[in-house]
C-alpha positions as CSV (number, residue, x, y, z in Angstrom):
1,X,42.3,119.5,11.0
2,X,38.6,120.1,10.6
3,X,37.1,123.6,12.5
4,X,35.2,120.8,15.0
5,X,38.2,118.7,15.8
6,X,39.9,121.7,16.5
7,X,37.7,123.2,19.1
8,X,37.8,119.6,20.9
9,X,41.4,119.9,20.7
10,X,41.1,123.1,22.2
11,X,39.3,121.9,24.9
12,X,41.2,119.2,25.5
13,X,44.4,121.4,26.3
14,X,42.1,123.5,28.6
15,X,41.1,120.6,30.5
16,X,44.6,118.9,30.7
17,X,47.0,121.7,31.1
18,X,45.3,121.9,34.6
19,X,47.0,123.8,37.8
20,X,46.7,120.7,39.5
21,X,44.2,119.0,42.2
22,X,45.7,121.2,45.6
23,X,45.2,124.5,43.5
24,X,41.9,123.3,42.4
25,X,41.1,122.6,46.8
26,X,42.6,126.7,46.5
27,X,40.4,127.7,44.3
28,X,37.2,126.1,46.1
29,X,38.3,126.6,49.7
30,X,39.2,130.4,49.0
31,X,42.4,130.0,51.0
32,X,45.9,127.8,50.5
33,X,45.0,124.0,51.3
34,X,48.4,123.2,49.4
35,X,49.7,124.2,53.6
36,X,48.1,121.2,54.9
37,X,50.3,119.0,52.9
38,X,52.9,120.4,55.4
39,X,51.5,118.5,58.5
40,X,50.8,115.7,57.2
41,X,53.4,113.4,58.5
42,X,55.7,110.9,56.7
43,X,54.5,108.2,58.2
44,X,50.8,108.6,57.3
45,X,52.1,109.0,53.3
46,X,54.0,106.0,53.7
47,X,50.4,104.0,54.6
48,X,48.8,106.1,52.0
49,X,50.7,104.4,49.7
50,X,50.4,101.5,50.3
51,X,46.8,101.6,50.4
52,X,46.7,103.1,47.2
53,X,48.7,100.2,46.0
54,X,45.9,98.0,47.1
55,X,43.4,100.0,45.5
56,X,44.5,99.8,42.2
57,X,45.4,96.3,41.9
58,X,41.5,95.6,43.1
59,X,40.6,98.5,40.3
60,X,42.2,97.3,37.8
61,X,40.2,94.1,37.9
62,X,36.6,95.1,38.8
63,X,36.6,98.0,37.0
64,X,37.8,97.2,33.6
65,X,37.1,93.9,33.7
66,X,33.4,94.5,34.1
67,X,33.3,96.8,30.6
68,X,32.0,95.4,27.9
69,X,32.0,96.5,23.8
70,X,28.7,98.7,24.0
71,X,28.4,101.6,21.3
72,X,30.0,105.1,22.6
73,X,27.3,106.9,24.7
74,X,27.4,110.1,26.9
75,X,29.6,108.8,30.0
76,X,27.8,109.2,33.1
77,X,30.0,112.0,35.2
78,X,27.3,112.6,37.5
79,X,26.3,109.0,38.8
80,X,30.0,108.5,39.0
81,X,30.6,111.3,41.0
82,X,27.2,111.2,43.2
83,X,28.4,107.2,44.3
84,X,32.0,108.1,45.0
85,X,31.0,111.6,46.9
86,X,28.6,108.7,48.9
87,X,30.8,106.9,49.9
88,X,33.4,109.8,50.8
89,X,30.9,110.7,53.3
90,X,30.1,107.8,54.8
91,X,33.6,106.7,55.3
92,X,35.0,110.2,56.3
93,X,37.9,109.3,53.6
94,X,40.2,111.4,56.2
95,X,41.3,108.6,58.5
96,X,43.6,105.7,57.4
97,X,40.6,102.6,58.1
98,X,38.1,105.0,56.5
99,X,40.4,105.8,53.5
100,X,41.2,102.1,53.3
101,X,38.2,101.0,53.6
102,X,36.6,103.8,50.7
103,X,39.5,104.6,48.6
104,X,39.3,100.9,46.6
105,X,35.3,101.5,46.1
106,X,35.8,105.0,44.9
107,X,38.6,103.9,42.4
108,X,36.7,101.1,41.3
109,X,33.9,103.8,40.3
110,X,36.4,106.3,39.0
111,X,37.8,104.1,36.6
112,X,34.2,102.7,35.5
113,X,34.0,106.6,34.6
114,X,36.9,107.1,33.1
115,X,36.4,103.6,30.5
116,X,33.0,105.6,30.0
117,X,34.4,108.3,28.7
118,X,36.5,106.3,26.7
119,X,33.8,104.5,25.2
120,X,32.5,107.7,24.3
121,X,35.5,109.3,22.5
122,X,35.5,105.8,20.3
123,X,38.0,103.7,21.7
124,X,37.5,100.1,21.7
125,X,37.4,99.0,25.1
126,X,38.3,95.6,23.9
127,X,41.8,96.1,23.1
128,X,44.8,96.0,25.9
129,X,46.0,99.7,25.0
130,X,42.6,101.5,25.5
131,X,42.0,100.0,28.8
132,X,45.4,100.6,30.1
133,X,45.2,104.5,28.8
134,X,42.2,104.2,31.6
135,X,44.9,103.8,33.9
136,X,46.9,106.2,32.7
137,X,44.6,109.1,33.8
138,X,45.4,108.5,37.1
139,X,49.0,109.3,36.4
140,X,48.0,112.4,34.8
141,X,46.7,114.2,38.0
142,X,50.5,114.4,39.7
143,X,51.9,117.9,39.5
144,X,54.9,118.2,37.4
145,X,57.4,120.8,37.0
146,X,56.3,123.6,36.3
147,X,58.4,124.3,32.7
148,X,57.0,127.7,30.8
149,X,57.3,126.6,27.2
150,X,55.9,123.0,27.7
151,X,53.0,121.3,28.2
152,X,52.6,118.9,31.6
153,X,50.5,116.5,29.9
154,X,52.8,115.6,27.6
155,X,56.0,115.9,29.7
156,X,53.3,113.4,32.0
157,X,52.9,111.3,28.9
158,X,56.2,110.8,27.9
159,X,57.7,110.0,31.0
160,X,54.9,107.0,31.3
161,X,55.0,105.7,27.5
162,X,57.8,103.4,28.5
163,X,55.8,101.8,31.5
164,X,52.8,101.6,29.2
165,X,54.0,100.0,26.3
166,X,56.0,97.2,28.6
167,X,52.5,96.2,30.6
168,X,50.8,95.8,27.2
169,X,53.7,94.4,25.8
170,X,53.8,91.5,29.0
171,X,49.9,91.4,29.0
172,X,49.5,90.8,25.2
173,X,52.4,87.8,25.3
174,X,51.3,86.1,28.4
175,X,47.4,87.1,29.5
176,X,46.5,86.9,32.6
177,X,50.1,85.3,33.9
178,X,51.6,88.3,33.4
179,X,49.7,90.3,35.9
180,X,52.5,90.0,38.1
181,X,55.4,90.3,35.7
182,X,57.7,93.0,36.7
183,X,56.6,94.9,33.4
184,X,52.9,94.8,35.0
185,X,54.2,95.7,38.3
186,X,56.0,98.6,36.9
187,X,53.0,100.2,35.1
188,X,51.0,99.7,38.1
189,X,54.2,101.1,40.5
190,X,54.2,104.5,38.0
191,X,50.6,104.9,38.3
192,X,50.4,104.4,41.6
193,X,53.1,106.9,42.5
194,X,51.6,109.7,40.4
195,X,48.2,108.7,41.9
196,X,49.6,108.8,45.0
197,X,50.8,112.1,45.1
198,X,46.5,113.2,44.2
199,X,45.5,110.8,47.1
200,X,48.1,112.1,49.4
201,X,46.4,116.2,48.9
202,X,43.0,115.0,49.0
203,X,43.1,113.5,52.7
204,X,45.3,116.5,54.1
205,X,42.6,118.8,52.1
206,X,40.3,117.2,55.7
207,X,42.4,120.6,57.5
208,X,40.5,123.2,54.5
209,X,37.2,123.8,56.7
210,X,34.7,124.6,53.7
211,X,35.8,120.8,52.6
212,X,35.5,119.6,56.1
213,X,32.0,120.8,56.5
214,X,30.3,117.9,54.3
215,X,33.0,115.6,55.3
216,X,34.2,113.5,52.6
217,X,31.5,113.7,50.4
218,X,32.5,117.4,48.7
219,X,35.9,116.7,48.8
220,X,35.8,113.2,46.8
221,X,32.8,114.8,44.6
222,X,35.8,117.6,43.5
223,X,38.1,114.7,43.1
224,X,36.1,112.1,41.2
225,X,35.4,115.6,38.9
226,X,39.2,116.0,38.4
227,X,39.7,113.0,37.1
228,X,37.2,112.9,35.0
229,X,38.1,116.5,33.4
230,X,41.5,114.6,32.5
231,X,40.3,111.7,31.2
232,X,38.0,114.2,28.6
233,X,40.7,115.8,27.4
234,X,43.3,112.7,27.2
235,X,40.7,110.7,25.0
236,X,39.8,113.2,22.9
237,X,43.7,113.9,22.1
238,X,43.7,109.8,21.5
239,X,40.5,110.5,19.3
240,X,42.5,113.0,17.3
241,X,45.8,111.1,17.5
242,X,43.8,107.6,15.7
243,X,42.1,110.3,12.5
244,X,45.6,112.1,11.7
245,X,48.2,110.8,13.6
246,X,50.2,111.8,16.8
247,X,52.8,114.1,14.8
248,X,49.9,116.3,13.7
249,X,47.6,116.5,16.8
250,X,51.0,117.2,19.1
251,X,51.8,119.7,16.9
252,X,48.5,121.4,17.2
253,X,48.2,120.7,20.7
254,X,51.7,122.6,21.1
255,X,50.2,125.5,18.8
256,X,47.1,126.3,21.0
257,X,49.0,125.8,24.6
258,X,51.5,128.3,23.5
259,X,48.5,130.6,22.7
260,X,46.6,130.2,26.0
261,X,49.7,129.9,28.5
């Protein structure tokens, strides 16, 4: 592996062997906004997740639909973020009509983002598996168990191949019809789970009073910014993955994580 491919590959475990999006709220807020997840009740995650449900169904279609082949370019990480952190604040994102209400228009403008960076790491937006990897960012924000010797992005990864490979599997056979095949459903169950889970932090982050005090807008700018960081880092593994294979880049991956954690 060339000295350039590795420093990307170094950057990419920096940027995907993250401490997750409430230690991130922490680390901003200067005090633990993982304690707000404690009041927030069981029945307001329940309706959380079904909105998020929602969302990604209407995400899935406006924002990757919309793409087109266009030759890689710098994504646009600050527009993105500046529209969604918009829209944060003018919803308030903290209560269940404004987060239903913003949450669909913020994923839809997340995603765009994420296919961006895509685009700009050489996939070929054209092609069933690079759009659904889109969707797999969103799965890659979760917290996982915290295991010393190995890496959360890949224990992430692994754990989602399966649903993955069924969608484009179901979506490559049947088209469109398939959208609400069981092996569809299933991806976008998975996804929506893990992206739940993200979803879930950021509204009880509304208790953290330094994210309060712009409302929704500083909150979702730190948000949209997450997700962004991980879709970096997960495309420019695929990058490396398509020039000398998955064996190799895992390998590598493993080599530098060890080093760093």
């Amino acid at each position: 592996m060339s000295a350039e491919d590795l420093a990307d590959l170094r950057k990419a475990v920096r940027l995907l062997e993250n401490q997750g999006f409430t230690r991130l709220l922490n680390n901003v807020a200067g005090k633990p906004a993982g304690k707000a997840l404690e009041f927030v009740p069981r029945r307001l995650k329940n309706k959380i997740d079904k909105i998020v449900s929602g969302a990604l169904k209407q995400g899935l279609q406006l924002a990757l639909a919309s793409l087109d082949g266009k030759d890689a370019a710098p994504p646009k990480k600050i527009t993105s973020t500046l529209i969604s952190s918009l829209a944060g604040g003018l919803s308030g994102f903290f209560g269940l009509a404004g987060l239903a209400a913003e949450l669909p228009v913020t994923l839809t403008v997340m995603l765009r983002s994420i296919a961006e960076i895509a685009r700009s790491q050489g996939e070929d937006l054209s092609l069933l598996p690079a759009r659904l990897a889109c969707m797999e960012v969103l799965a890659l924000g979760a917290p996982v168990e915290e295991k010393h010797d190995q890496s959360s992005y890949y224990l992430a990864r692994d754990e989602f191949s399966r649903f993955s490979g069924n969608a484009a599997e179901a979506l490559s056979g049947r088209g469109v019809d398939a959208a609400r095949s069981p092996e569809v459903n299933g991806f976008l169950g998975q996804v929506g789970a893990k992206f739940g889970v993200v979803v879930w932090e950021r509204a009880a982050a509304s208790s953290v009073p330094i994210i309060g005090v712009a409302g929704g807008a500083a909150g979702n700018a730190l948000f949209i910014r997450y997700f962004q960081d991980l879709a970096t880092g997960h495309f420019i593994v695929r990058k490396l993955e398509r020039a000398y294979g998955e064996a190799i880049v895992r390998a590598r991956f493993m080599d530098i994580f060890a080093s760093l954690y």
